[in-house]
C-alpha positions in Angstrom: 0.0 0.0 0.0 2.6 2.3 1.0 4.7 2.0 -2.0 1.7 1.7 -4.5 1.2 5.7 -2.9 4.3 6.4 -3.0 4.1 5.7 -6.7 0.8 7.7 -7.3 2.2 11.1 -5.5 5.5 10.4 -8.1 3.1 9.8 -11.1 0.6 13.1 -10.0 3.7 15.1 -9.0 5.0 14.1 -13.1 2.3 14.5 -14.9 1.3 17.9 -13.1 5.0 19.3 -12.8 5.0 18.2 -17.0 2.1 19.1 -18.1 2.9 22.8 -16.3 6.3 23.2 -18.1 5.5 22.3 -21.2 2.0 23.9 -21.7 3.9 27.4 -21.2 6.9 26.2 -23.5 4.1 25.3 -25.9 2.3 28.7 -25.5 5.1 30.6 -25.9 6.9 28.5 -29.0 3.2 29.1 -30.6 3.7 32.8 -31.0 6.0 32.2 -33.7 5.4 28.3 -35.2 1.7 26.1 -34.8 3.9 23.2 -36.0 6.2 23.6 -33.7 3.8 23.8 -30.5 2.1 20.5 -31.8 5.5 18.9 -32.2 6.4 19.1 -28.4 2.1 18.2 -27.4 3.4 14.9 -29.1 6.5 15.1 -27.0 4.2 15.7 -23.7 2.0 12.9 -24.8 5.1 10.2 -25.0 6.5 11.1 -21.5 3.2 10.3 -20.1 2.6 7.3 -21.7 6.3 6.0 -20.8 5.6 6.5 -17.2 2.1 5.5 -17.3 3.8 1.9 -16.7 1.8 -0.3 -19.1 2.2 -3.9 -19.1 1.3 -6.3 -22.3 -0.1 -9.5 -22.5 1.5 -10.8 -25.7 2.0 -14.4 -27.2 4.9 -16.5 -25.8 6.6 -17.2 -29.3 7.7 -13.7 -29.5 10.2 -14.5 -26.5 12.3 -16.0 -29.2 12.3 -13.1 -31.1 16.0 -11.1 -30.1 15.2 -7.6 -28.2 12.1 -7.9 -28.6 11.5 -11.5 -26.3 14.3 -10.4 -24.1 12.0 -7.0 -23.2 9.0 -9.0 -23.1 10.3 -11.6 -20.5 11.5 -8.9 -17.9 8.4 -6.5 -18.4 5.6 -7.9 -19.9 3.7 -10.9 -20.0 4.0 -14.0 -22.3 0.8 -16.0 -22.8 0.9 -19.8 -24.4 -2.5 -20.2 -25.8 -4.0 -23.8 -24.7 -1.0 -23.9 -22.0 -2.0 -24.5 -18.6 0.7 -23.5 -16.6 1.1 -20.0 -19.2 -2.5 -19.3 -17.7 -1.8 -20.0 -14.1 1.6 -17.7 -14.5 -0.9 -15.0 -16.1 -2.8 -15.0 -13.7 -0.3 -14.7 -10.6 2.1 -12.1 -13.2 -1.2 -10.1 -13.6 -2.4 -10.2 -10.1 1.5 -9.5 -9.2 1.4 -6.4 -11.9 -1.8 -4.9 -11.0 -0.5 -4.8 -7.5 2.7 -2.8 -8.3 0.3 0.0 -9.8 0.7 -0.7 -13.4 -1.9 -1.6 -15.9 -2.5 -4.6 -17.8 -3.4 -4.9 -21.7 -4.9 -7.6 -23.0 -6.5 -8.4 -26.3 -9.3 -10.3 -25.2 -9.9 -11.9 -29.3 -6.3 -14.0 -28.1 -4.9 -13.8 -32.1 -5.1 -11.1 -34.9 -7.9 -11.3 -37.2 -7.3 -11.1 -40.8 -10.7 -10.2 -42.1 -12.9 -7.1 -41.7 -16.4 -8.0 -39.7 -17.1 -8.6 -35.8 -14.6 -9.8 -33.6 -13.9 -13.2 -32.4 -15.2 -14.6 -29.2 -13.4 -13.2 -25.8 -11.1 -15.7 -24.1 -11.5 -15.8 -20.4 -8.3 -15.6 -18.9 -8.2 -11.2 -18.5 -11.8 -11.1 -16.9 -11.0 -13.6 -14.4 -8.4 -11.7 -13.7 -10.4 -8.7 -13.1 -12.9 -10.3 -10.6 -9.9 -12.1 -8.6 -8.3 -8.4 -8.3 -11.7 -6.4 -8.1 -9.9 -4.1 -11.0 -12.1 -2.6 -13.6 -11.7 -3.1 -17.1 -11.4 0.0 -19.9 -12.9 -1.0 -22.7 -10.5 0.0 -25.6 -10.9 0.3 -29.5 -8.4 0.8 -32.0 -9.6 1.9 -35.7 -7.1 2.2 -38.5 -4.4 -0.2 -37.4 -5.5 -2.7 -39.5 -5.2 -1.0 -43.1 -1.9 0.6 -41.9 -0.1 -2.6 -41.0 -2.1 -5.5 -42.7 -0.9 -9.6 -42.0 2.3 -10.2 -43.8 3.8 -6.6 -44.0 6.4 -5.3 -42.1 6.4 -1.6 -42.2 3.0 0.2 -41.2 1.5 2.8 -44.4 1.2 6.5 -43.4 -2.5 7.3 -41.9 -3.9 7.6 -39.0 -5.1 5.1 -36.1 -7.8 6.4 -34.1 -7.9 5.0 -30.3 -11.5 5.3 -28.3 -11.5 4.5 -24.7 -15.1 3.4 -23.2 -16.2 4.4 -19.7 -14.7 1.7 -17.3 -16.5 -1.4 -16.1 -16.9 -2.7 -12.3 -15.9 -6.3 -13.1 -16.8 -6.8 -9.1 -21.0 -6.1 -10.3 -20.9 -9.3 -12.6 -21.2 -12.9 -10.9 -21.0 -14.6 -14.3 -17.7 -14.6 -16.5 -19.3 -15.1 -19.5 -21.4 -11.6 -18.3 -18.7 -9.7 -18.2 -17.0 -10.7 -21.4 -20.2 -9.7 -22.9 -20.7 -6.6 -21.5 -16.8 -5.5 -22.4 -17.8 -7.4 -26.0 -20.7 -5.1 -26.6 -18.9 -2.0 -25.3 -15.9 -2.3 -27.3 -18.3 -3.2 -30.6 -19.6 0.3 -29.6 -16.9 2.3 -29.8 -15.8 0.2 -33.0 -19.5 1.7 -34.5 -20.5 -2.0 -34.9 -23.2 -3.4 -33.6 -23.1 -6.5 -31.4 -24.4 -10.3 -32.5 
């Protein structure tokens, strides 16, 4: 508890302390360039994401991958799909994670889908993990990525990649797993603009 405080005073004391500096560097550099003001609000918004302290839930074959698997061992958390020992260790990685004060992403579908349409049936696993910890979940959708970075390619297209962020959901309100899956199903189909089978 105390150092999960400790943390929030650091994060509140960055984000205010950052957001102050940088708003009047940003007023003042606007006088003479609008580019250049929006150049450093892109600057503000990747400090606070680096300390925001996200942690990914991301498929164990990538830990083979060099950088990349070494980065996801120490930080993040590798998932073997049909592996029952990679869901216990989600589960007590998560728990463990959740507890430090950062914030877990999972993408519930468990694989990337190729084809345009609805999305695939929500594993389990992150919802448990919700109700266990009595964390609510953010409902997240990301438009755009798709197009920019389609299967098989390796460097994304220029555009754009829209990210909507849903109001959160008490995961402690919902006795039945397969409720709360649905309800995070249907509000993420809703900031996609889709509507839900």
């Amino acid at each position: 508890m105390i150092m999960n405080s400790l943390r929030g005073i650091w994060l509140l004391s960055f984000y205010g302390v950052s957001t102050g500096l940088l708003s009047l560097v940003s007023l003042l550099i606007s006088i003479w360039s609008e580019r250049g003001a929006r150049a450093l609000a892109r600057v503000w918004a990747k400090m606070n994401l680096w300390v925001a302290d996200l942690c990914w839930v991301a498929r164990a074959s990538l830990l083979k991958k060099p950088f990349i698997g070494w980065h996801l061992k120490r930080l993040h958390i590798p998932l073997a799909r049909g592996s029952v020992g990679s869901a216990k260790r989600f589960m007590r990685e998560g728990r463990s994670k959740l507890e430090s004060g950062a914030a877990v992403v999972v993408f519930p579908e468990g694989t990337w889908k190729e084809d345009a349409g609805h999305m695939l049936p929500f594993k389990k696993g992150s919802f448990l993990l919700a109700r266990t910890t009595g964390r609510p979940i953010v409902p997240l959708a990301i438009l755009g990525a798709q197009e920019l970075l389609p299967p098989g390619r390796l460097i994304a297209k220029k555009g754009t990649i829209t990210l909507r962020i849903g109001p959160p959901i008490d995961a402690k309100q919902f006795s039945e797993l397969d409720h709360l899956a649905g309800e995070t199903y249907r509000a993420i189909s809703e900031l996609l603009g889709e509507t839900t089978i």
